[in-house]
C-alpha positions in Angstrom: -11.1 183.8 182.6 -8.6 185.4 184.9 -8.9 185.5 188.5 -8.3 188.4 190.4 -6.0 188.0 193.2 -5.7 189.8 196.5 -3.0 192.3 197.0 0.2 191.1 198.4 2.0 194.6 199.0 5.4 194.9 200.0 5.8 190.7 200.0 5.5 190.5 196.5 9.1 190.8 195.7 9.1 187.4 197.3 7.6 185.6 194.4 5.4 182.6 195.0 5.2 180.5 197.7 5.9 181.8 201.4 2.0 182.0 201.9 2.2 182.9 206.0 5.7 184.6 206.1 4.6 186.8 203.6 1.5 187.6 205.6 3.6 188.2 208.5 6.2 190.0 206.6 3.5 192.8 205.1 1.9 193.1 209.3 5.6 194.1 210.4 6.4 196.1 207.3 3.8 198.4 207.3 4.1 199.3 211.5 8.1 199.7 210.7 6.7 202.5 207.9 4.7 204.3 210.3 6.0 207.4 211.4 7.2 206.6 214.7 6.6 208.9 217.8 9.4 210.0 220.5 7.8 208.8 224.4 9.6 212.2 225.4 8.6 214.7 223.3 6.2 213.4 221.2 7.3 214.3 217.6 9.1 211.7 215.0 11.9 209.0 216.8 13.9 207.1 213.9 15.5 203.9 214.2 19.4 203.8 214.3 19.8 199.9 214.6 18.3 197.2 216.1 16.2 198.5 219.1 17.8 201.1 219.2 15.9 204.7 218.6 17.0 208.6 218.4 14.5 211.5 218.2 15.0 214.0 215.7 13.8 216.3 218.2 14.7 216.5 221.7 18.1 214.1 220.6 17.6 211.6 223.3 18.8 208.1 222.5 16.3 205.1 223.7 15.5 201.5 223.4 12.0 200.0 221.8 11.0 197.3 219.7 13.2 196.2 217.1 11.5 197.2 214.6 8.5 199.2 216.0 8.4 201.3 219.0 4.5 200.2 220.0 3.0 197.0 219.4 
């Protein structure tokens, strides 16, 4: 009889294996599709490369997290 299996989300492109990467990879995946929030203004800031963060909004450019502005 099969056995269900708990989800694996966005990780499961990895295949098998990678048991804690994959965990990790899903934790930092799913903050990075968050919308993220402009510390100015308070409406959405997108990520233009690493760190690096513009608000769609009030057009100020800012540093944060690599991937995440909070952690």
């Amino acid at each position: 009889m099969a056995v269900k299996k708990k989800k694996i989300g966005a990780a499961g492109r990895l295949g098998a294996g990678y048991g804690k990467p994959k965990e990790r990879l899903n934790v930092v995946e799913q903050k990075q599709r968050v919308k993220q929030v402009c510390p100015f203004c308070g409406k959405t800031a997108k990520r233009k490369a690493k760190g690096v963060w513009n608000c769609k909004k009030c057009g100020k450019i800012f540093t944060g997290g690599t991937f995440y502005l909070q952690a």
